[in-house]
FIMARDO-666155 format. One record per residue (C-alpha): y, x, z. Coordinates in nm, 2 decimals. Example, Ala and Ser with C-alpha at 12.3 -4.5 7.8 and 13.67 -1.06 7.14 Angstrom:
2
((-0.45, 1.23, 0.78))
((-0.11, 1.37, 0.71))
This chain:
325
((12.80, 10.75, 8.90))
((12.48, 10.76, 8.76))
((12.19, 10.67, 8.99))
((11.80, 10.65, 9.01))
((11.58, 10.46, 9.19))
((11.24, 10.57, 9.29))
((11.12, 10.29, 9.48))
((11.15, 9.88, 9.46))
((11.29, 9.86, 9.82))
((11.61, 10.14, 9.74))
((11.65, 9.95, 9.38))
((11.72, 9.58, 9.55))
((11.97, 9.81, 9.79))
((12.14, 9.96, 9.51))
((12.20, 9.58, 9.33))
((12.26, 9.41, 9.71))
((12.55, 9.64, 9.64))
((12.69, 9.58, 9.29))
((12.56, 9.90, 9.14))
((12.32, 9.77, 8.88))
((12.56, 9.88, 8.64))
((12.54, 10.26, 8.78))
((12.17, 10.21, 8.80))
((12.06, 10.48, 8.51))
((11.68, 10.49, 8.57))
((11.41, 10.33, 8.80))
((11.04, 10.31, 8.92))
((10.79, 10.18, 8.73))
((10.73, 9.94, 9.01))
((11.07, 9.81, 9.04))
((11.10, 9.43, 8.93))
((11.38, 9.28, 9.11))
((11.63, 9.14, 9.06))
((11.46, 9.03, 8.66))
((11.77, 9.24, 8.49))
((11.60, 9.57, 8.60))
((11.34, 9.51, 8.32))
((11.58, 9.69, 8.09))
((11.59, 9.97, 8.29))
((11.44, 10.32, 8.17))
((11.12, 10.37, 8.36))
((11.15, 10.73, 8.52))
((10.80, 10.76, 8.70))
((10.44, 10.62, 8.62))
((10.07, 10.58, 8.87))
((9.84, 10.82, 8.83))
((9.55, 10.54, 8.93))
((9.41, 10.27, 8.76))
((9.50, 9.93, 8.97))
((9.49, 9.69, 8.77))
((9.09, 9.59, 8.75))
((8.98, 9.75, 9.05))
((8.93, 9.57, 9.35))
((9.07, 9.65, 9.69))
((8.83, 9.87, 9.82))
((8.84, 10.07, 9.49))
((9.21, 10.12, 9.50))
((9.20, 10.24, 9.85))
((8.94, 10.51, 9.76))
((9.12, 10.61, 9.49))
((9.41, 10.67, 9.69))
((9.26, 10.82, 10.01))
((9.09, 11.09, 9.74))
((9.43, 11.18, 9.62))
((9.55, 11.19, 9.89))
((9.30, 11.41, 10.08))
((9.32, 11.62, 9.81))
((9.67, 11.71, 9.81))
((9.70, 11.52, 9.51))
((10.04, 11.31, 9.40))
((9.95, 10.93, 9.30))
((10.29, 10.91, 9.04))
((10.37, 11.16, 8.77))
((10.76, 11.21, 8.73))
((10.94, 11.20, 8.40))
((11.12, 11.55, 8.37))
((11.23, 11.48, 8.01))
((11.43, 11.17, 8.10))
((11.60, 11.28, 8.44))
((11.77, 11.59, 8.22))
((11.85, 11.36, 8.00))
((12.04, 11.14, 8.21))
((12.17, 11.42, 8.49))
((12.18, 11.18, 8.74))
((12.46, 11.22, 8.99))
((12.20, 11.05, 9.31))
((11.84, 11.02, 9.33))
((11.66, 10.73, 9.57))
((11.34, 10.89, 9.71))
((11.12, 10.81, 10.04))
((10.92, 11.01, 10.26))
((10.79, 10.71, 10.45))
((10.44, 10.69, 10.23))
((10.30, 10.87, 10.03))
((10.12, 10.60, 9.87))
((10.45, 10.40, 9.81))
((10.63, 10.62, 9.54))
((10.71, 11.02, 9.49))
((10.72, 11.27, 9.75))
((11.09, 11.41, 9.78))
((10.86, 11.77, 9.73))
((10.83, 11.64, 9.40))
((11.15, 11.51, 9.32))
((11.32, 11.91, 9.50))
((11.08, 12.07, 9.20))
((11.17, 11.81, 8.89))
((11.53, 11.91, 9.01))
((11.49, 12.23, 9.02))
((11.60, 12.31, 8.65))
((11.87, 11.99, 8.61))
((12.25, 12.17, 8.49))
((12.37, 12.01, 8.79))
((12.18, 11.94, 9.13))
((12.23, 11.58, 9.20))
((12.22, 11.44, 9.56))
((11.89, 11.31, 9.70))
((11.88, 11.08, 9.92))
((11.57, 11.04, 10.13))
((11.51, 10.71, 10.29))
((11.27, 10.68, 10.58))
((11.33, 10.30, 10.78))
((11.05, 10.25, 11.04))
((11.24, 9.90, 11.14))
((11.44, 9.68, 11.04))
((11.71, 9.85, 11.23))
((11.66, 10.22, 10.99))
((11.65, 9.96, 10.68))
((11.99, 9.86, 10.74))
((12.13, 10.17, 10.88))
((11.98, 10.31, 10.48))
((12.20, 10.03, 10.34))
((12.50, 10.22, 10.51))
((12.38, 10.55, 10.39))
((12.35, 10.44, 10.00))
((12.64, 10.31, 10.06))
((12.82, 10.60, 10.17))
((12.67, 10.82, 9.94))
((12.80, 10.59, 9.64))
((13.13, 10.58, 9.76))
((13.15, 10.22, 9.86))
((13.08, 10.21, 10.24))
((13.31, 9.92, 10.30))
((13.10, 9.73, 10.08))
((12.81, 9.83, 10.24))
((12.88, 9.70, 10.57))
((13.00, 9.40, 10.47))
((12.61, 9.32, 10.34))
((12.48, 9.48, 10.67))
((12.69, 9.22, 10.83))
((12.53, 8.94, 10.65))
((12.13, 9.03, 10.66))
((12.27, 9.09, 11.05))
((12.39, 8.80, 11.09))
((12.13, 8.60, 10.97))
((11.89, 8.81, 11.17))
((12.03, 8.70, 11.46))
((12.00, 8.35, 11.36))
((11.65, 8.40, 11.36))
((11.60, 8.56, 11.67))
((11.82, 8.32, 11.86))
((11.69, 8.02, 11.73))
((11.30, 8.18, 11.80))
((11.41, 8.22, 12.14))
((11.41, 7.83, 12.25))
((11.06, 7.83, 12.13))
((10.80, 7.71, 12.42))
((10.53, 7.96, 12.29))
((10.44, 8.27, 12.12))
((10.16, 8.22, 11.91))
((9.92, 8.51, 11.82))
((10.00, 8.61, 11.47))
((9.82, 8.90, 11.29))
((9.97, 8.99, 10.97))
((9.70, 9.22, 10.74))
((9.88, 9.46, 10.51))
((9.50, 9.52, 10.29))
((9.21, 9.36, 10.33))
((8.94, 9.61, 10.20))
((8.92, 9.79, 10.46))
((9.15, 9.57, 10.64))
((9.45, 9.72, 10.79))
((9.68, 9.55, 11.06))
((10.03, 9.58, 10.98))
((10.30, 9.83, 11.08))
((10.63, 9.97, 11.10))
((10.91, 9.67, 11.05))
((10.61, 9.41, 11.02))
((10.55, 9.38, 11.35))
((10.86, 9.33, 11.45))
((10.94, 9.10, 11.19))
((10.70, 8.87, 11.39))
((10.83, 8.95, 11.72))
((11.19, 8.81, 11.57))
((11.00, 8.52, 11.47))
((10.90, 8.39, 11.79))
((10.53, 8.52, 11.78))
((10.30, 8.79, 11.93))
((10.14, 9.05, 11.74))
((9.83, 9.15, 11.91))
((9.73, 9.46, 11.71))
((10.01, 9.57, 11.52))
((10.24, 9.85, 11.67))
((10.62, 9.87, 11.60))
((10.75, 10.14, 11.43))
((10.38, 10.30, 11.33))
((10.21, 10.24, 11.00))
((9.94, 10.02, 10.93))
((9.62, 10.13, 11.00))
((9.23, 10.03, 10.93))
((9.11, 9.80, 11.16))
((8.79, 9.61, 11.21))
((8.70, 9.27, 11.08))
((8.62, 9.22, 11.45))
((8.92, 9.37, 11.63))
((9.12, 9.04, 11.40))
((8.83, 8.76, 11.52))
((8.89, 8.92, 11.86))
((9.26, 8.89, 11.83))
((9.20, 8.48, 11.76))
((9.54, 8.47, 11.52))
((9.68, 8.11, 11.60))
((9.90, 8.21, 11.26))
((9.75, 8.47, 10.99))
((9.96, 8.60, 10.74))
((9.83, 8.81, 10.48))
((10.02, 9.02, 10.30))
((9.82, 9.24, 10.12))
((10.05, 9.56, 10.06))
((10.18, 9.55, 9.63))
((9.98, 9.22, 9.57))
((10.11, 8.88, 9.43))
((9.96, 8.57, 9.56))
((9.72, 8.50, 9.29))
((9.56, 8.85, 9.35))
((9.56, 8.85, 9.69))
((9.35, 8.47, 9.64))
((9.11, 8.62, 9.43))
((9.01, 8.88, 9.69))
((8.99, 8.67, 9.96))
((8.77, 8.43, 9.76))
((8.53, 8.79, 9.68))
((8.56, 8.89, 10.10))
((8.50, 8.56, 10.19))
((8.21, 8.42, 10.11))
((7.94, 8.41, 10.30))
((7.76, 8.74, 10.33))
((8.10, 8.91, 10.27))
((8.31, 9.10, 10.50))
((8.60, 8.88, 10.57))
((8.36, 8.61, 10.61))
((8.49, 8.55, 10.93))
((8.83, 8.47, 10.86))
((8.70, 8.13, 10.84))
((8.63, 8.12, 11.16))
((8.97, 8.20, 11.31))
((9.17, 7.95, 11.49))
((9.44, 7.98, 11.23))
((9.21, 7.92, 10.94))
((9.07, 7.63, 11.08))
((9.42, 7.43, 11.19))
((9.57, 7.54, 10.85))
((9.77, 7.82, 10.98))
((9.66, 8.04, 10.75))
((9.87, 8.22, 10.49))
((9.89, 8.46, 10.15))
((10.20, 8.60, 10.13))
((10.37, 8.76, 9.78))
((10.36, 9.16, 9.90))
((10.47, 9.28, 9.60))
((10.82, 9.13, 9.70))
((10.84, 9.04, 10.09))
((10.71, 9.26, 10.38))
((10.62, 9.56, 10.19))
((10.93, 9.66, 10.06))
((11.21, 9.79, 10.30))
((11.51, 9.63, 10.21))
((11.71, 9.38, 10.19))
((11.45, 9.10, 10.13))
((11.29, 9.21, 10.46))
((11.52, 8.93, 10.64))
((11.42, 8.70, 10.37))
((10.99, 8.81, 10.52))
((11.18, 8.76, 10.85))
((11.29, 8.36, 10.76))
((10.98, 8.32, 10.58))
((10.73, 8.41, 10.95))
((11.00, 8.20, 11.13))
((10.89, 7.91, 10.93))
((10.52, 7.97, 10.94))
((10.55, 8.04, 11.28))
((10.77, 7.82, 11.42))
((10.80, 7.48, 11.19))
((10.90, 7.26, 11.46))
((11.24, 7.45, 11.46))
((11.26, 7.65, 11.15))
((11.12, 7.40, 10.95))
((10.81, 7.44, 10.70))
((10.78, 7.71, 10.41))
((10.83, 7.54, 10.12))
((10.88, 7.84, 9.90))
((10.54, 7.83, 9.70))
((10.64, 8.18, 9.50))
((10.71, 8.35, 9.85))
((10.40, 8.18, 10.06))
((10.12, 7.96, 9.97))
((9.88, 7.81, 10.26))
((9.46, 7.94, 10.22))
((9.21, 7.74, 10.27))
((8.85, 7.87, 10.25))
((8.60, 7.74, 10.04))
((8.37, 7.55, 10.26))
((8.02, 7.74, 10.31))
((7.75, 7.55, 10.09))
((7.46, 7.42, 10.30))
((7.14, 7.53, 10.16))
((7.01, 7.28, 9.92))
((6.63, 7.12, 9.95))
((6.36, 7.42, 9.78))
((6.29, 7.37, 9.39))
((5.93, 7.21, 9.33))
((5.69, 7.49, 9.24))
((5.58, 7.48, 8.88))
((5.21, 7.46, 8.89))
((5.04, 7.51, 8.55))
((4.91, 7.24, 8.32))
């Protein structure tokens, strides 16, 4: 069977299940597990991300998007080429990868009409339950439950363990940070799991722009952020920009998680953003941010790395005038 991938989440599915060796073509964003490098790349962004800032990409995106217009251009040449037997796609975002609209029309003129299978997970539930459909569709739904199984059990794990906790701290996770957006769909539940309360995120929902002060009025005891495609050491930079003083997250430094050490920059290009399997890995990594005294402390720097603000500069004595000679 030959299969493509067009999205990261539906790529760590397909080699959760042993079919990296079927695995004909991916996404240009697909970078795990590291053996996927040598894959063909069947779709490239339409948008320049790389040197823009937050609030650059988001403007980019929402004018695309307002104009009808797709973010990713797919390549036709290489999908007749390889005549794939199942196509990945999503209708969840379009921001997150190509529109199964687009993928029906680069179809349209393959020899032989492969199967497309749309995924859509809103939870962690739908996540799993599109483990059991890949599965199925590949042939190998034995094998697919048998990995359900696992992420479930260790879900549960979770969940139990979060359950003897004496509290529920406040925890707002932010998905982008200019504008900032609260998180949604699986994240907040993720947190729920984790023995916390998320006071503006909405299960099952995407995320949405919210106000720097709707997350100071929220008073986070733990703030995660997670900012949607970003590694850590982007996500620092922008902080450090929003943050100082003057700037719009300014703020943050002023929230009861920032000032106990609570706070938290998370790698989104790998955990939270990306529905699959290494959701329940996001899931054990809140648990321990959440809930040390049971879970233990995060000591994953490559998943999670604390933030601390640079402390605000008091203003300095005025230079002597300079009086001619």
């Amino acid at each position: 069977m030959r299969i493509v991938s067009l999205l990261p989440g539906a790529t760590e599915i397909v080699y959760a299940l042993g079919l990296g060796e079927q695995l004909a073509a991916v996404s240009h964003e697909c970078d795990e597990p590291p053996s996927v490098a040598a894959k063909p790349r069947v779709t490239r962004s339409l948008i320049a991300t790389e040197a823009c800032s937050s609030a650059e990409i988001h403007r980019q995106v929402h004018a695309r998007v307002s104009r009808g217009e797709s973010l990713y251009a797919l390549d036709d040449a290489l999908l007749r080429a390889i005549q794939p037997d199942l196509i990945l796609a999503q209708e969840l975002c379009p921001v997150c990868a190509v529109s199964p609209r687009e993928v029906e029309a680069a179809v349209a003129g393959l020899p032989k009409r492969p199967t497309i299978l749309t995924l859509n997970p809103r939870s962690l539930e739908d996540v799993l339950h599109d483990i059991l459909r890949v599965g199925e569709a590949a042939g190998i739904p034995e094998r697919a439950r048998v990995v359900v199984d696992g992420l479930r059990a260790r879900i549960d794990f979770v969940r139990c363990a979060a359950a003897a906790a004496r509290g529920r701290p406040a925890t707002v996770l932010l998905e982008w940070l200019d504008p900032p957006m609260c998180g949604g769909h699986w994240n907040p539940e993720l947190i729920e799991l984790a023995g916390g309360r998320d006071p503006l995120g909405r299960p099952g929902t995407p995320a949405r722009v919210i106000a720097w002060e709707a997350v100071a009025a929220a008073a986070p005891e733990v703030l995660v952020i997670a900012a949607c495609g970003c590694d850590i050491p982007r996500t620092m930079a922008e902080l450090h920009r929003l943050a100082e003083p003057g700037g719009p997250a300014a703020l943050l430094r002023d929230l009861p998680a920032t000032r106990k050490g609570f706070a938290y920059v998370a790698d989104a290009n790998r955990y939270f953003a990306r529905p699959g399997p290494r959701l329940v890995d996001s899931l054990e990594i809140l648990a321990r941010l959440i809930h040390p005294e049971i879970f233990g402390p995060a000591e994953e720097p490559e998943m999670v790395q604390p933030w601390h603000p640079a402390p605000v500069r008091a203003p300095g004595p005025p230079s002597p005038a300079l009086t001619p000679p």
